[in-house]
LUMTOR-168326 format. One record per residue (C-alpha): x, y, z. Coordinates in steps of 0.25 Angstrom, whole numbers, padded with zeros to 4 digits, always signed. Layout:
<pts>
XYZ
...
</pts>
This chain:
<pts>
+0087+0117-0113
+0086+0118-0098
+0079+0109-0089
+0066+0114-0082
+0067+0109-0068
+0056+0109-0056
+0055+0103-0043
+0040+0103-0037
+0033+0095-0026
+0027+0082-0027
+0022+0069-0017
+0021+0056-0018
+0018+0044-0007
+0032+0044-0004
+0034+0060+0000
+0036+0075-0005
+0044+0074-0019
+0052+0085-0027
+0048+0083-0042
+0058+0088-0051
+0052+0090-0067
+0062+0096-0077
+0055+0099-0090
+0042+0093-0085
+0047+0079-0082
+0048+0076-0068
+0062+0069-0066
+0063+0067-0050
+0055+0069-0038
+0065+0073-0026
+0063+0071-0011
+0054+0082-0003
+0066+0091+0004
+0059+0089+0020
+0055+0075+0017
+0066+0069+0028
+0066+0055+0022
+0061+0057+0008
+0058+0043-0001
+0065+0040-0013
+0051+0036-0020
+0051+0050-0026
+0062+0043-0034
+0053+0036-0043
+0045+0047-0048
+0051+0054-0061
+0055+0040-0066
+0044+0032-0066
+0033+0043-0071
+0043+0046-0082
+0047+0028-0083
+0045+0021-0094
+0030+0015-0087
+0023+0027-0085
+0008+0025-0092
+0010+0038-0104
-0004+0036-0110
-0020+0030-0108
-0017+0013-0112
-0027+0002-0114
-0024-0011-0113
-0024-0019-0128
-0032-0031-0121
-0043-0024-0115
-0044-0016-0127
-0043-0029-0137
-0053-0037-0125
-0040-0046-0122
-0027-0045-0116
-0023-0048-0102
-0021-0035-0092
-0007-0034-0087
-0002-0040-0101
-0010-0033-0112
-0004-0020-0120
-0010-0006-0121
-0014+0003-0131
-0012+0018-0126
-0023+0028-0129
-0028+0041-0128
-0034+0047-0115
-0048+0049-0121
-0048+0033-0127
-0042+0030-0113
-0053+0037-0104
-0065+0033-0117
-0061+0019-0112
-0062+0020-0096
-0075+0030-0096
-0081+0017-0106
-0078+0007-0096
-0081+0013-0084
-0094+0014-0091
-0096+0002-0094
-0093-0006-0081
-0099+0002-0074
-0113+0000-0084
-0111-0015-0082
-0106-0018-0071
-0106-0007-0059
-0097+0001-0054
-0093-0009-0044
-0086-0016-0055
-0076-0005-0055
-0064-0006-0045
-0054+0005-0044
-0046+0001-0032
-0035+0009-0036
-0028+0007-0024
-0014+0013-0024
-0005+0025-0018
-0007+0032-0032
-0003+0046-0028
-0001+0055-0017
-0009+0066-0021
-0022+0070-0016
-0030+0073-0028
-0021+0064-0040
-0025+0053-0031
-0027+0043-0042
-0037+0033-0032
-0045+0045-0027
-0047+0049-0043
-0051+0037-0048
-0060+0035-0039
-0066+0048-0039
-0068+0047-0053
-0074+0031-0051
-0084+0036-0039
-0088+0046-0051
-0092+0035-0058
-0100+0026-0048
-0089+0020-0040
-0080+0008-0040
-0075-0003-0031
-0064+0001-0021
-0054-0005-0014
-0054-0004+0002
-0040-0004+0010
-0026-0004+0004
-0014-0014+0004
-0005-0008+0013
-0014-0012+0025
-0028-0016+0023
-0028-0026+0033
-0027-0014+0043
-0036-0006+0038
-0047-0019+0039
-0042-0026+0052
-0039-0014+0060
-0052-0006+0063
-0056-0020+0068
-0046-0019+0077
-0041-0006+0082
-0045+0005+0072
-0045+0009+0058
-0030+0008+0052
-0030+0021+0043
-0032+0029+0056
-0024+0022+0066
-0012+0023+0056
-0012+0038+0056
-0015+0037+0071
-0001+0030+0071
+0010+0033+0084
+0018+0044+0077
+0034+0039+0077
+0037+0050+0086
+0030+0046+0096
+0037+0030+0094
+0050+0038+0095
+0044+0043+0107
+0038+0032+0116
+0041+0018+0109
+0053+0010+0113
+0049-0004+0103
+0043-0003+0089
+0040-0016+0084
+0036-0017+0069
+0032-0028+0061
+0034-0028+0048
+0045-0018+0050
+0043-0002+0046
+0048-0001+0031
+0054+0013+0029
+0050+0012+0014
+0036+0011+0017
+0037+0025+0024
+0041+0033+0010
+0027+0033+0007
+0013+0037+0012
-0001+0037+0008
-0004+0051+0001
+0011+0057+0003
+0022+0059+0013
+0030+0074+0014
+0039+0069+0025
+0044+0054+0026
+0047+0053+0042
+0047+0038+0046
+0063+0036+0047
+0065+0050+0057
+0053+0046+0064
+0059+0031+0066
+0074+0036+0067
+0068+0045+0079
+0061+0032+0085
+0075+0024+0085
+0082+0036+0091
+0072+0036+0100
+0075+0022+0105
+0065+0016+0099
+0067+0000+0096
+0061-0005+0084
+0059-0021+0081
+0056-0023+0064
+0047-0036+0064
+0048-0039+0048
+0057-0048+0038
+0063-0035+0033
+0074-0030+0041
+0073-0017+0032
+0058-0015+0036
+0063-0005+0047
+0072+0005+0044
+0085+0002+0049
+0086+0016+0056
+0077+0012+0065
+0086+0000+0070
+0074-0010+0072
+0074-0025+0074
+0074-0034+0065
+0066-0046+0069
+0060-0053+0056
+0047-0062+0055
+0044-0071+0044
+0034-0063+0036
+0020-0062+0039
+0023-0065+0054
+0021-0054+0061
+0008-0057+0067
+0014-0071+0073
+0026-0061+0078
+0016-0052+0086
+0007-0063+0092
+0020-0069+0098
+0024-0056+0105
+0010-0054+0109
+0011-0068+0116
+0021-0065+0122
+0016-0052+0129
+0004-0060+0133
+0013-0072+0138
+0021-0062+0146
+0010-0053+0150
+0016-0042+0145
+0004-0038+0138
-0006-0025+0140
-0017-0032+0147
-0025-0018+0151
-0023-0012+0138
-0029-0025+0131
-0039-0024+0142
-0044-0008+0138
-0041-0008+0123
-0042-0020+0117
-0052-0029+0114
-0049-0047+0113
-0035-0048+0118
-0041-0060+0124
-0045-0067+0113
-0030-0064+0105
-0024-0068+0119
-0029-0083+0118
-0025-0083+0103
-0012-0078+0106
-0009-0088+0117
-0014-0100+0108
-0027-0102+0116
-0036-0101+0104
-0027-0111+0094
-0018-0116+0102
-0004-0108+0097
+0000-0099+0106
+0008-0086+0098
+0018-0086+0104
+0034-0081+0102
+0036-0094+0100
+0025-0097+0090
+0029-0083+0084
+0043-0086+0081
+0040-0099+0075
+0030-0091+0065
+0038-0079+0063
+0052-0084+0064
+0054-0071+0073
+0061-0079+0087
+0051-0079+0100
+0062-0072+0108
+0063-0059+0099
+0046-0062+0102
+0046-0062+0115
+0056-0053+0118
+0050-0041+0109
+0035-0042+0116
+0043-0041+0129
+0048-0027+0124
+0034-0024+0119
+0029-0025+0131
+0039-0018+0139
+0042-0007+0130
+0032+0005+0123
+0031-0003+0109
+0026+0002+0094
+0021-0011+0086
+0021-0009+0070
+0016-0018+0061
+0018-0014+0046
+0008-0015+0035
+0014-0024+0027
+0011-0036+0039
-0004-0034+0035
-0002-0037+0020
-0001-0053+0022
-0008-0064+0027
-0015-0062+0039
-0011-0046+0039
-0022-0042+0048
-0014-0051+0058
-0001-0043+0060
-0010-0030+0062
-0020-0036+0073
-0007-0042+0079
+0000-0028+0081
-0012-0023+0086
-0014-0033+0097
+0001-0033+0101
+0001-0017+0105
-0011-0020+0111
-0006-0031+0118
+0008-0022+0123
-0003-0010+0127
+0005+0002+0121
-0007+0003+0110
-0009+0020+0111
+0004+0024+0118
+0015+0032+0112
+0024+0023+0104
+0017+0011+0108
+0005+0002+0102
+0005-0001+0088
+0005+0005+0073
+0002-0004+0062
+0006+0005+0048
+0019+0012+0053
+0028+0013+0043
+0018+0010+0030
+0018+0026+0028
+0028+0036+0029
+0017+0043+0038
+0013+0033+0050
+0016+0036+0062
+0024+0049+0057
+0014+0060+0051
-0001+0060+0050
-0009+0070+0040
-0016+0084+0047
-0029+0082+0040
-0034+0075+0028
-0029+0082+0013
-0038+0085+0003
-0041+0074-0007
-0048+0070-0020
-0064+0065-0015
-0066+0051-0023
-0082+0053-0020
-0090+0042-0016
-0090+0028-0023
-0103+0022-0025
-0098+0008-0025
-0096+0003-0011
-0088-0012-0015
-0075-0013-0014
-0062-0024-0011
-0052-0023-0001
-0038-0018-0010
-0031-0031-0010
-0042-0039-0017
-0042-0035-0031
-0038-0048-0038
-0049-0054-0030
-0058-0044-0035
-0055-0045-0048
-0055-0061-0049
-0066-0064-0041
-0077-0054-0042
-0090-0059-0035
-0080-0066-0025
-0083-0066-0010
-0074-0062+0000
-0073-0056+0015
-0068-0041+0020
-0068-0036+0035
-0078-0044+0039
-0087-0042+0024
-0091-0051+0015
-0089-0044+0001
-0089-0049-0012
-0080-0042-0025
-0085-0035-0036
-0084-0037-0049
-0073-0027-0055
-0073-0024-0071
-0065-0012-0070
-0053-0008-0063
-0047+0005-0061
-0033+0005-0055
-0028+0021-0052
-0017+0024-0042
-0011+0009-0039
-0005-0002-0043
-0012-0015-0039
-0001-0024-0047
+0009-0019-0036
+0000-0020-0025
-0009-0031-0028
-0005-0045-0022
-0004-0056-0032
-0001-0049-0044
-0003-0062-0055
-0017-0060-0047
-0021-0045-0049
-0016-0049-0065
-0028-0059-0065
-0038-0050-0059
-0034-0038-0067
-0040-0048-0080
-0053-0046-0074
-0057-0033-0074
-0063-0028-0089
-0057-0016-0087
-0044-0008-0079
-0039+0004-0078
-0026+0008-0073
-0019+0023-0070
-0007+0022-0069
+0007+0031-0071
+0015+0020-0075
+0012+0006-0082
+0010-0005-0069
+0008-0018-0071
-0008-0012-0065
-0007-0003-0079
-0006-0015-0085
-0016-0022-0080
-0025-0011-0085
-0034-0010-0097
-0033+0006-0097
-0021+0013-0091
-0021+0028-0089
-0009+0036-0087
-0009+0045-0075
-0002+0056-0069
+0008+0055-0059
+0009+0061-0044
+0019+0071-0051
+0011+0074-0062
-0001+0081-0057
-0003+0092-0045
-0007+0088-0033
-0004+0088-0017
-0002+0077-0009
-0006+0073+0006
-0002+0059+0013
-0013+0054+0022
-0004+0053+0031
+0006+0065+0030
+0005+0078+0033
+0009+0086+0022
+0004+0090+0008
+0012+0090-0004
+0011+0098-0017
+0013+0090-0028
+0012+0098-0042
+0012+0092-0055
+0027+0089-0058
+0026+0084-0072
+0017+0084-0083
+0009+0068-0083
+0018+0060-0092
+0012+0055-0106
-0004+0056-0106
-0005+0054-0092
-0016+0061-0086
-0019+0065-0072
-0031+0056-0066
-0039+0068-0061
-0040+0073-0076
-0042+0057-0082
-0055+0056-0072
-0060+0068-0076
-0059+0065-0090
-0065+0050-0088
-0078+0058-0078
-0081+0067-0090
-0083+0055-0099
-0091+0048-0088
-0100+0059-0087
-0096+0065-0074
-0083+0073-0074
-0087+0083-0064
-0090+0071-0054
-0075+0069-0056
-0070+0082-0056
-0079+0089-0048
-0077+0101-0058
-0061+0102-0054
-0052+0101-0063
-0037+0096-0056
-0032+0108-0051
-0043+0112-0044
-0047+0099-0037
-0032+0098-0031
-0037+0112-0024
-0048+0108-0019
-0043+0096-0012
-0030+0105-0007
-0043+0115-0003
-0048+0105+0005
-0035+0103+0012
-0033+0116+0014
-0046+0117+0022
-0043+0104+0029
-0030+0111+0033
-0035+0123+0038
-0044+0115+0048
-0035+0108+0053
-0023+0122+0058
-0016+0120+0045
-0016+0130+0034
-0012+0125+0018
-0008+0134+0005
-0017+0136-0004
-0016+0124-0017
-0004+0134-0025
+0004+0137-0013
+0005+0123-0011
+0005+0116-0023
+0016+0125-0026
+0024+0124-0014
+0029+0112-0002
+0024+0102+0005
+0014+0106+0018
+0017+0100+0028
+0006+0102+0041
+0005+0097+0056
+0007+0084+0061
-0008+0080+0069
-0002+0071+0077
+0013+0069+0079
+0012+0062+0094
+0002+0052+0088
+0000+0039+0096
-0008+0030+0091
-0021+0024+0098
-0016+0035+0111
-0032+0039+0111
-0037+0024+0111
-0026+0021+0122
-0030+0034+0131
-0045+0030+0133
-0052+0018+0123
-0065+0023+0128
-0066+0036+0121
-0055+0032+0110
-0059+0018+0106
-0055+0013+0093
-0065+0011+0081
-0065-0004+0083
-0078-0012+0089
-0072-0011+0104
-0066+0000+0103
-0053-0007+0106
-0043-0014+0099
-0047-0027+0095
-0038-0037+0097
-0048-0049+0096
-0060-0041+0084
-0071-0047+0086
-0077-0042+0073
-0065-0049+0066
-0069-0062+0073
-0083-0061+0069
-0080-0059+0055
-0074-0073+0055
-0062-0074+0048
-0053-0084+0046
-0039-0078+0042
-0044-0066+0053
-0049-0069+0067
-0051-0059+0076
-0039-0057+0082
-0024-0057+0077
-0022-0072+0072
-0009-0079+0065
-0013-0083+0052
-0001-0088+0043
+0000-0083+0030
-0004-0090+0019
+0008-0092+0009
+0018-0094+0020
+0008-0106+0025
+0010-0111+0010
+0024-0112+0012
+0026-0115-0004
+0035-0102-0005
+0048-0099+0006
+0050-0084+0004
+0041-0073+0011
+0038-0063+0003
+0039-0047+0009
+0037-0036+0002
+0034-0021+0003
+0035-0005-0001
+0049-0002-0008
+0057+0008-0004
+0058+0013-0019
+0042+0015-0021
+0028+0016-0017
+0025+0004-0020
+0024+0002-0034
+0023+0017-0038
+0035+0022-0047
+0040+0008-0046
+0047+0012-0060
+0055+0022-0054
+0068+0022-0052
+0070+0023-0037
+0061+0010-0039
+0068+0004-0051
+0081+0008-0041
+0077-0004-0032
+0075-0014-0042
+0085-0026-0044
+0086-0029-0058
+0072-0023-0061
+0067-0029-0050
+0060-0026-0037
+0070-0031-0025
+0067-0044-0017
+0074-0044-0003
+0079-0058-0001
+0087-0064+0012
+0102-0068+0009
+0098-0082+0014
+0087-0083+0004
+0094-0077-0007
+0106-0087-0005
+0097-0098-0006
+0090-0095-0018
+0102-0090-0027
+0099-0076-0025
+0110-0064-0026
+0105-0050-0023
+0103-0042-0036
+0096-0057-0043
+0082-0057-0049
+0073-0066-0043
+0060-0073-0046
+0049-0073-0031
+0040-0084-0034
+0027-0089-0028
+0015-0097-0032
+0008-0083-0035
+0019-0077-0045
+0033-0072-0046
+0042-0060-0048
+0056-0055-0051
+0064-0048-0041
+0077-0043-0038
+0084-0049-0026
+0089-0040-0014
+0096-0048-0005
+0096-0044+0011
+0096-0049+0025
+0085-0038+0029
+0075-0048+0025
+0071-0060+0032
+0076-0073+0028
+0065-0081+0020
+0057-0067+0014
+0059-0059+0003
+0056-0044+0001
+0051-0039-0011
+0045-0026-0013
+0034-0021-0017
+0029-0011-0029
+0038-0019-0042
+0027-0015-0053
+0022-0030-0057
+0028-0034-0070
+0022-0048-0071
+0030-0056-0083
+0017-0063-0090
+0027-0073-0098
+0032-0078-0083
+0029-0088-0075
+0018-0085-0066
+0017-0070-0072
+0032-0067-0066
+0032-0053-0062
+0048-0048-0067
+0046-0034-0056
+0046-0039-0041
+0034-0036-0038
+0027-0044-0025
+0014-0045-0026
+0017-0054-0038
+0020-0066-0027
+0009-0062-0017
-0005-0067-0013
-0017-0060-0015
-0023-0067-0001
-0030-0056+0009
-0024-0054+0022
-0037-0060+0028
-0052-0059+0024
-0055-0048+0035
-0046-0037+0027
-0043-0044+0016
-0029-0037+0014
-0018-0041+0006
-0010-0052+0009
+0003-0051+0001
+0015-0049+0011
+0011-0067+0014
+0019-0071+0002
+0029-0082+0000
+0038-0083-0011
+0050-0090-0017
+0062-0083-0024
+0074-0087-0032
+0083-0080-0044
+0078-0076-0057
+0085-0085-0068
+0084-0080-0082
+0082-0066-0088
+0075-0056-0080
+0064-0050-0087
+0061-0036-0090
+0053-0027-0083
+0040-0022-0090
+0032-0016-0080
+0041-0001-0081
+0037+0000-0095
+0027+0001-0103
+0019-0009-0107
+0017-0013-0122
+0006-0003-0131
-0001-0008-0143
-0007+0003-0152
-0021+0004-0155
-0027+0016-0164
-0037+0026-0158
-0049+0021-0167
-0047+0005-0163
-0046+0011-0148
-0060+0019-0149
-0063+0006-0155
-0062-0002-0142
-0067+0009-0135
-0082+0008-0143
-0082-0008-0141
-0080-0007-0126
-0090+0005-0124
-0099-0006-0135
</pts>
């Protein structure tokens, strides 16, 4: 019998894809023919939604159906769809009877998928704001302390990002580009929403051919692409801050900074000025205080703010800075430092703080805004900043501050988790274990069994990306991608549209759901709507089955010569930025009021908690794999290509390794007072002496029999802190983390968490049992 092969579209975060099905089975996703740098993500695809983890059929956990058990440890008992869904419509009713609907918390926060309607957060919470709400969660782990600190300051972040200087223009009109925390090439494989073209390595090719210099501030020589040719010039972790206030000292000593710029568009410089100089504590920060902080030498200082000054200069500071103690820190100090130099709205000058997090930033920007499923208005107002669900969870009732607020937490009795994976994501995993106990009730979608299915008490199999028609637009790209169903949903998955829908009928209000559209004809009223959108703006689309059927669309770049902050530059007075002055605010006096100890209000040098500690000798780094998104498809086999042994890769200096005992290629054990993992040893100069890298996404597979709830996979955040960054944003803290590592003696344990988890068998008539005594 001859194989039946096809090749159709497809999207994901990481770009335009080829699926290719034969029989029905998809079995690769190939790169898009014009996408110039393609990503190897695509890789993963056809092997982890065909892997051995992928969730085939509804599952209840045996303890919450017995009243016992412990989630994350417990057995299921699979179901039927209609025993599933009876379940989840007789809970939902019941919390909400008793307790509110502000007892139900469906952060769901997550990349989930690319498409505009399959948008697994948008559906849920669609479907929850149908039935009276639920508590969100506000801001994201990449940056939140930007999104929080910087309206104070100079704008909001979200728009200031797309206004980003376009690459082109740095090619142009920069000579220096000085980035801390590095510009990691793997980040940019992937976008919010999609990516049709990956550009980043020809727009910083064209900047070094240009004669652009760039100087990589960051313990790990490989966070700038060794095409670019950039200094190397590593700081201890978490240092940055320290690194810039010594350069700005230094062009204040000098007097080489803008004194009439900081006189027309900023607001405070004063008041940072006697700080700087040591008037207000009696430390002057210095090169020379600098160097003794950040291990980088005073002359390197010195002699980098002299070619600030005297040459047109990009400052970049990476997201990942802000993810530590303190983060809001490193942000306001970049801030303040192209201020201080005076090239803030020139071509190739000023600042950017995100360059580099996206594929998109600084290179593309979207037309107009695509179509989208509505998620209607939530009747609940409450919600948490995203890194404090274990806080939640353990502490309901409990007081705490936000911008400047004083909130208190709710009291959550069910979860639903659709979209994301907060056993990757989550600092302090041993943590998030205890605080998922709490709940009475929690609900998981999921196409493959996490460590979060596991933690669940009701897991329902969805369909993936490939599985169902959609189309898909980055928020930050200017392309629209066809993406028709590939392949059949494997086992009894079912797409999250249809499972909504279902549930809406037995809570009495389907049509609210639906809104009297069935699938197919919601995707052409939301591609209608883009259509319209379109036409308003000079470009013209297909109709829905022209272009589900055909290629990507692309359409016009709005603003290829962008410069950022050009307007604000040209006149303040009838371009001021949304902040109380008007001005950036390098002293906030509405910061300052709030009275904050760990955030005054201006940029301050606050040394991170656990290096303060000084019980552990590593600093521990971390960050995107070149292999995923994060955790998604971490069982496929581009991803399982990376691992050592089973294990995710853990840079370590040649130094370090030789003084511990450690060969490249051994198992090792990282070890804090919070908990440990198992990697797999990569040893490597490109990492600063005294750190070690480990990246992120590992699926947490904690051994339970082990000490301190050992996890076998390599998976950070089963060392890191769950402390806030500060009370003003309240942002995760993780990247401050110091660790100890030797070799791992003994037998290497298995991996579980690629697997599926153990089933027990429960008849249907004892299942419909349980359900009567819950609904009793």
């Amino acid at each position: 019998m001859t194989a039946e092969t096809s090749r159709t579209l497809t999207g994901n975060h990481w770009g335009a894809g080829i699926s290719e099905t034969r029989n029905g089975k998809l079995v690769a996703v190939h790169p898009h023919p014009n996408d110039p740098n393609p990503s190897e993500i695509n890789r993963n695809i056809a092997s982890s939604l065909n892997g051995r983890a992928r969730v085939l059929r509804p599952a209840i956990r045996r303890g919450w159906l017995e009243g016992d058990g412990t989630r994350g440890r417990d057995s299921f008992v699979e179901v039927s769809w209609d025993d599933a869904l009876d379940f989840i419509a007789s809970e939902l009713t019941r919390v909400r009877g008793s307790y509110g609907n502000t007892a139900i918390y469906a952060g769901s926060y997550g990349w989930s998928s690319a498409g505009r309607f399959h948008h697994a957060q948008s559906q849920l919470k669609r479907f929850l704001n149908g039935q009276g709400g639920f508590v969100r969660s506000e801001g994201n782990y990449s940056y939140n302390a930007a999104l929080v600190l910087m309206p104070h300051i100079v704008g909001p972040f979200r728009t200031h990002v797309a206004q980003a200087t376009r690459w082109p223009v740095v090619a142009k009109h920069s000579e220096l580009v000085v980035m801390f925390g590095g510009m990691a090439m793997r980040n940019t494989q992937v976008s919010d929403g999609g990516v049709a073209r990956h550009r980043m390595m020809d727009n910083l090719k064209a900047c070094t051919e240009a004669g652009v210099r760039f100087v990589n501030f960051s313990p790990l020589r490989t966070d700038a692409a060794d095409e670019i040719g950039a200094e190397w010039v590593p700081p201890k972790p978490g240092t940055d801050t320290a690194v810039m206030m010594g350069l700005a000292h230094t062009l204040l000593a000098e007097g080489l900074h803008d004194i009439q710029f900081l006189d027309r568009y900023t607001v405070g410089f004063h008041k940072f000025a006697s700080y700087l100089q040591g008037e207000t504590d009696g430390i002057a920060k210095s090169a020379d205080w600098a160097a003794s902080i950040s291990g980088v030498p005073a002359e390197r200082i010195t002699s980098l703010a002299r070619e600030m000054a005297a040459r047109r200069t990009m400052i970049t500071c990476a997201a990942a800075l802000q993810r530590a103690d303190y983060g809001e820190q490193p942000l306001w100090m970049t801030v303040t430092l192209a201020a201080m130099l005076g090239q803030i709205g020139l071509p190739g000058g000023g600042y950017t703080v995100g360059y580099g997090v996206n594929a998109n930033i600084g290179n593309i920007e979207r037309p107009f805004r695509w179509g989208t499923l509505p998620q209607g208005k939530n009747p609940v107002s409450d919600f948490i900043p995203v890194a404090m669900i274990s806080d939640m969870l353990l502490n309901p009732g409990g007081e705490y501050q936000y911008n400047g607020e004083d909130r208190v937490f709710p009291d959550i009795r069910m979860v639903w988790w659709a979209g994301g994976n907060p056993f990757h994501h989550h600092q302090d995993l041993r943590r998030l274990h205890q605080a998922f106990q709490r709940p009475e009730t929690v609900i998981v979608n999921e196409l493959n069994w996490t460590s979060t299915a596991r933690h669940a008490d009701i897991v329902l199999p969805v369909a993936a990306p490939q599985e169902r028609t959609d189309f898909g637009g980055g928020k930050s790209d200017n392309a629209l991608v066809p993406m028709p169903a590939n392949a059949a949903p494997r086992g009894e998955a079912r797409i999250e549209f249809d499972i909504y829908a279902n549930l809406a009928r037995r809570m009495g209000n389907a049509d609210q759901f639906t809104d009297g559209l069935d699938r197919d004809n919601w995707l052409r009223r939301i591609w209608a709507q883009t259509q319209e959108v379109a036409q308003s703006s000079g470009e013209r689309l297909p109709d829905w089955e022209t272009f589900i059927k055909g290629d990507v669309v692309e359409l016009q770049d709005p603003s290829p010569q962008q410069v950022f902050l050009a307007d604000f530059r040209r006149d303040p007075d009838a371009n001021p930025l949304p902040t109380p002055s008007g001005r950036i605010e390098i002293f906030s006096e509405q910061i300052a009021g709030f009275g904050l100890d760990d955030c005054h209000g201006h940029p301050t040098w606050f040394v991170p908690r656990d290096y303060s500690a000084g019980t552990h000798s590593l600093f521990l780094l971390s960050g995107q794999p070149g292999t995923r998104l994060h955790s998604q498809l971490d069982n496929g086999h581009y991803s399982l290509a990376m691992k050592v042994q089973g294990r995710e890769p853990v840079l370590i200096h040649p130094e370090d390794a030789a003084d511990r005992g450690i060969a490249d290629g051994d198992v090792v054990e990282l070890f804090n007072d919070r908990g440990r993992c198992l990697a797999g040893a990569r040893v490597t100069p490109d990492i600063l002496k005294g750190c070690v890298f480990l990246w992120t996404g590992a699926w947490y597979d904690p051994d339970y029999d082990a000490p301190q709830e050992r996890d076998r996979h390599g998976n950070p955040n089963a060392l890191t802190h769950d402390l806030r960054t500060s009370s003003l944003t309240q942002s995760p803290a993780s990247h401050s983390t110091m660790v100890d590592i030797r070799r791992f003696e003994g037998e290497v344990p298995d991996l579980t968490v690629h697997d599926q988890p153990s089933f027990e068998a429960r008849s249907r008539s004892a299942i419909q049992s349980k359900l009567r005594r819950k609904d009793e």
